[in-house]
N, C-alpha and C positions, 0 to 999 in steps of 0.2 A: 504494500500500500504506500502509493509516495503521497505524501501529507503535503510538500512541496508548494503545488499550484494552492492549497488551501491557506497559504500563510499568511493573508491579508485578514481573511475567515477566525486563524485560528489567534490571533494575538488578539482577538476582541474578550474581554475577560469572561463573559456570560458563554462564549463556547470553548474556547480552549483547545489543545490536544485533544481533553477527554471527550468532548464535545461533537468535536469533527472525526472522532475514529468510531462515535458511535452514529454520525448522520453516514460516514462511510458504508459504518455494515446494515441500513436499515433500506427498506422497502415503499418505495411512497406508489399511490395509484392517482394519477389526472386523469379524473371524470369531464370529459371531452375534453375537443382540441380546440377551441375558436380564436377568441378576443380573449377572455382568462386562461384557456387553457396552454396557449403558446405562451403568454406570461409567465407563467406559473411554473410550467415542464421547462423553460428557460432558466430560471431560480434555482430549481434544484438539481438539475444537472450541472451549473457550472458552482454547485456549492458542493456537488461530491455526494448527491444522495445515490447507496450502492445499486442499487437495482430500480428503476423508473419504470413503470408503467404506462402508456399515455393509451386512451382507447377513444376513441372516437367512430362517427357512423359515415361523415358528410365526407365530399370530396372539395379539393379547394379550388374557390372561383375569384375572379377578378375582384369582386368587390368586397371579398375579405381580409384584401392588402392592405385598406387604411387602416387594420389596427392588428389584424392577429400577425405578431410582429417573428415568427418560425417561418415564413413561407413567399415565395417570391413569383414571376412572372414566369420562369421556368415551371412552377410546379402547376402553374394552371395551364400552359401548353400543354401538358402530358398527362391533365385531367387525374391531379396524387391524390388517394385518399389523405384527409388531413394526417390521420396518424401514423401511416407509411414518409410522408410527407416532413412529419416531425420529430419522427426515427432516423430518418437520415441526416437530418439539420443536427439535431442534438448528437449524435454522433461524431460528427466533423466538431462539435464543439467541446467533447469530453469521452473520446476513446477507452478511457479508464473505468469506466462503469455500465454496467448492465443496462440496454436502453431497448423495450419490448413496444413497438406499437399495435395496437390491435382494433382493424377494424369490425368495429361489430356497435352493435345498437346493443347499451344497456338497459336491460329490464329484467323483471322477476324471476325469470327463466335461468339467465348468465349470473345475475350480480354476484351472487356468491362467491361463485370459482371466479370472477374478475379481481377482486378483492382480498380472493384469501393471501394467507400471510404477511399483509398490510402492516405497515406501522401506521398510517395517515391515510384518509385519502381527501383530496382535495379537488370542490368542485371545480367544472368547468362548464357545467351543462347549461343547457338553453330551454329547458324547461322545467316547472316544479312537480311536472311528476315523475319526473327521471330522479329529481333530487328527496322525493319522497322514498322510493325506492333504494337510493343509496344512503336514507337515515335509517329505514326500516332496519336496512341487512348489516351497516355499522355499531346500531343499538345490540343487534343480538348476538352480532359478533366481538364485542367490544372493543369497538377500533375507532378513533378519535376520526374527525373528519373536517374539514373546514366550509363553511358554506359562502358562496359570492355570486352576486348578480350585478347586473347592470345595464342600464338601457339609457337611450337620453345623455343628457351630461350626470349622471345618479347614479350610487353605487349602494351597496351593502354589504357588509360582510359579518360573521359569526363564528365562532370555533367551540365546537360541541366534545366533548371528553363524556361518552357514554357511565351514564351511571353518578355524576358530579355536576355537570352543568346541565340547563335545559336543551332538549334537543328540539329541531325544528318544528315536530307538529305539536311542543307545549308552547309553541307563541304561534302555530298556523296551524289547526289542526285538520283542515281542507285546504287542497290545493285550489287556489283562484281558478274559476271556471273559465272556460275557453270563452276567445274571444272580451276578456275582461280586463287582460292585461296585455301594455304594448310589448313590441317584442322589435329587435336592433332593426328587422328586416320593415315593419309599419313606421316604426317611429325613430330611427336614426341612431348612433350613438357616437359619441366623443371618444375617439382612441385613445385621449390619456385618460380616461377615467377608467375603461379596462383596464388600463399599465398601472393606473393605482392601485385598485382594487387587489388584481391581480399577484402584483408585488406584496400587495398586506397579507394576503393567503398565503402565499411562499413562505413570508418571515412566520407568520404562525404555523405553518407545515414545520419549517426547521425548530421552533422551538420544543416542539412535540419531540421530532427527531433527537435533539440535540439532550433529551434529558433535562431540558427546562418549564417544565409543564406548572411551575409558578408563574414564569413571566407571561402565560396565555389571555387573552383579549377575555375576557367575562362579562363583556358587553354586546350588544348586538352596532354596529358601528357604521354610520351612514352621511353619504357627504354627495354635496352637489358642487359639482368642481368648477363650474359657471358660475355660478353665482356665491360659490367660496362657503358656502352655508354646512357646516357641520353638527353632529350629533351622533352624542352617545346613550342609550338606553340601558338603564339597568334592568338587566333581566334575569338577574340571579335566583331569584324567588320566583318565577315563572314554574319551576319546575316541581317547588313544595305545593306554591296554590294550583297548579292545573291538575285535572286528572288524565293526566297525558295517555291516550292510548295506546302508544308505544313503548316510553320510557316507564310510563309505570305501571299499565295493566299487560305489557308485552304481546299486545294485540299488532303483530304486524300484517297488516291490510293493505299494503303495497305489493311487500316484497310475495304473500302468498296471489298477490293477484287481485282482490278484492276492490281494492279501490282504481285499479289501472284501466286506462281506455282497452278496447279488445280491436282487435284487429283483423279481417278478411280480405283473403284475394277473393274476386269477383269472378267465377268460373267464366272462362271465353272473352271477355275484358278489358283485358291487359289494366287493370284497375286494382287499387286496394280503399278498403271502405273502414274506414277508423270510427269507434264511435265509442265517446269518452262515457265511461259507468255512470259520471254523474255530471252530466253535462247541462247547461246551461243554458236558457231560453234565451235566444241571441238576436239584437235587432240587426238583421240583414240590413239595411239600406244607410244604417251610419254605422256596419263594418266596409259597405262599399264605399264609402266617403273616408274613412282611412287607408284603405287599400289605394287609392286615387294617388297619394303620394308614393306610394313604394315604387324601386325601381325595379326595369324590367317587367312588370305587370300589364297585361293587355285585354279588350274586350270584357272589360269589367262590366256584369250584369244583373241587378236584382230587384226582384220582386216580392212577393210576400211568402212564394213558396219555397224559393232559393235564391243561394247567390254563384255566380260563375263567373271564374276568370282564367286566362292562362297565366302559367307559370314558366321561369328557364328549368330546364332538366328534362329531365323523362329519359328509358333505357335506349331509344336512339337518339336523343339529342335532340330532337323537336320539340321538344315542350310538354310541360304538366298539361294538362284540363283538371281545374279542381271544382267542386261542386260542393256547397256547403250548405244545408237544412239548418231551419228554424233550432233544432233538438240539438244543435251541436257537431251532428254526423255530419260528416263529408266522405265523400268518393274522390281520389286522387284518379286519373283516369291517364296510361301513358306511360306506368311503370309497375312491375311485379312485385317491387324486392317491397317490402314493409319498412327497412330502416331507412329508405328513399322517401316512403309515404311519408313515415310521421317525423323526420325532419320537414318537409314539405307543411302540414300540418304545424310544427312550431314556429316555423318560420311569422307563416300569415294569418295561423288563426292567433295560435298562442295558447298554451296548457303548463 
């Protein structure tokens, strides 16, 4: 182990030698790749974390260059999965460590085995019930996780220690219905507030790592980098007064499936039809008045029985058809694979 490249790391008195020989031998997992997750997967490979995980579903496009800051003009010529994408980049940027990308769409199914032997794992996802899923399968498996969103010039971040702090569904105990909240793709986002954000997650992934789980955030932590407006929440007591379903009745309802959208291919189709458990009575005609500003959107249509637009992607390259219902349900029409659909799905509905 050359400790060497870490000397800038290791003379900071809170890591030390002991510090960086035990981020050396640990395990972290980046729950996606995007605007947090190239952050993030950035952090701790060039801080020496032994083994990196980074998993993601999407491939990378042009318009993900203003901020997920792993990935360049070359990797959207050659249409990379992000985290093939981000396995190569981290590579060239730290040879000396274990660096596994894995494309695959996290859910019920996977999380487990994605996570296991985890020290940390730390979000990256782009929707909350991805991230409900990797609280469920963290709380049971007691593996510390860090939570981070961001849309807008707005971020948030949280760092959960299963069994000590409260975890996510004692301060959200549903995931915001589709359609309810904006998402980078409807409503825009500022790539330094990722790189903030993103970097806050890191530094709190390393101190998990590092053996300093005093110096951890125990607040829920939110800043609007535009308008310079910050805030910290104490949420410490969140977890005595809630009767958390997860953390303290260990009802997990994600991770067995319960509360997650379901998912169909549409025999003869070329379609998958998403249709979230607990989906939300949605006004079509001011989700099409948001959609209006996304880019890349076309033929946007809606009525009272549906809304239709196309989307970029689909398994030849010509484009989604997406169709979305009053009820939440939508049809992605264009593509087979399901982790195509419900990225597609977070993209522009939002879950």
């Amino acid at each position: 182990m050359n400790l060497d490249r870490y000397n800038r790391q290791i003379l900071l008195p809170f890591i030390g030698e002991e510090g960086q020989k035990k981020i050396c031998n640990s395990t972290a997992v980046v729950a996606g790749c995007g605007a947090l997750g190239t952050v993030i997967a950035n952090v701790l490979a060039r801080a020496g974390v032994g083994t990196l995980r980074v998993i993601d579903r999407d491939f990378v496009e042009m318009s993900n260059l203003q901020r997920q800051v792993l990935f360049d003009e070359q990797d959207v010529r050659e249409n990379m999965p992000k985290a093939a994408a981000a396995e190569r980049k981290l590579k060239a940027i730290n040879a000396d460590i274990n660096i596994v990308g894995i494309v695959t769409d996290i859910n019920p199914a996977n999380v487990e085995e994605l996570i296991k032997g985890a020290d940390v794992v730390v979000d990256g996802a782009d929707n909350f019930e991805t991230r409900f899923v990797i609280n469920d399968a963290c709380v049971k498996h007691n593996i510390p996780w860090v939570y981070g969103a961001a849309v807008g010039s707005t971020g948030m971040t949280m760092t959960i220690i299963p069994g000590q702090t409260p975890c996510i569904r004692c301060l959200f105990e549903t995931a915001p219905p589709p359609g309810m909240t904006p998402t980078c793709d409807t409503a825009g986002v500022l790539g330094a507030v990722t790189g903030l954000i993103g970097n806050y997650e890191g530094a709190e992934a390393l101190k998990i790592l590092a053996g300093r789980r005093d110096a951890i955030n125990t607040r829920l932590y939110s800043i609007d980098l535009w308008s310079s407006e910050m805030h910290q929440f104490k949420i410490a007591r969140a977890r005595e007064v809630a009767d958390c379903p997860c953390c303290k009745r260990r009802n997990f309802e994600f991770l067995e499936g319960q509360g997650a959208s379901t998912t169909t291919g549409l025999c003869g189709r070329n379609a998958v039809q998403i249709n979230p458990r607990n989906g939300s009575k949605l006004d079509l005609q001011e989700m099409a008045n948001r959609l209006q500003g996304a880019g890349g959107l076309s033929n946007i249509t809606a009525n009272k029985f549906l809304l239709k637009f196309n989307a970029p992607g689909g398994d030849d390259g010509t484009g989604l058809e997406i169709t979305v219902f009053p009820d939440s349900r939508a049809i992605i029409k264009g593509t087979k694979k399901v982790a195509d659909a419900r990225t597609a799905y977070a993209k522009y509905i939002g879950a």
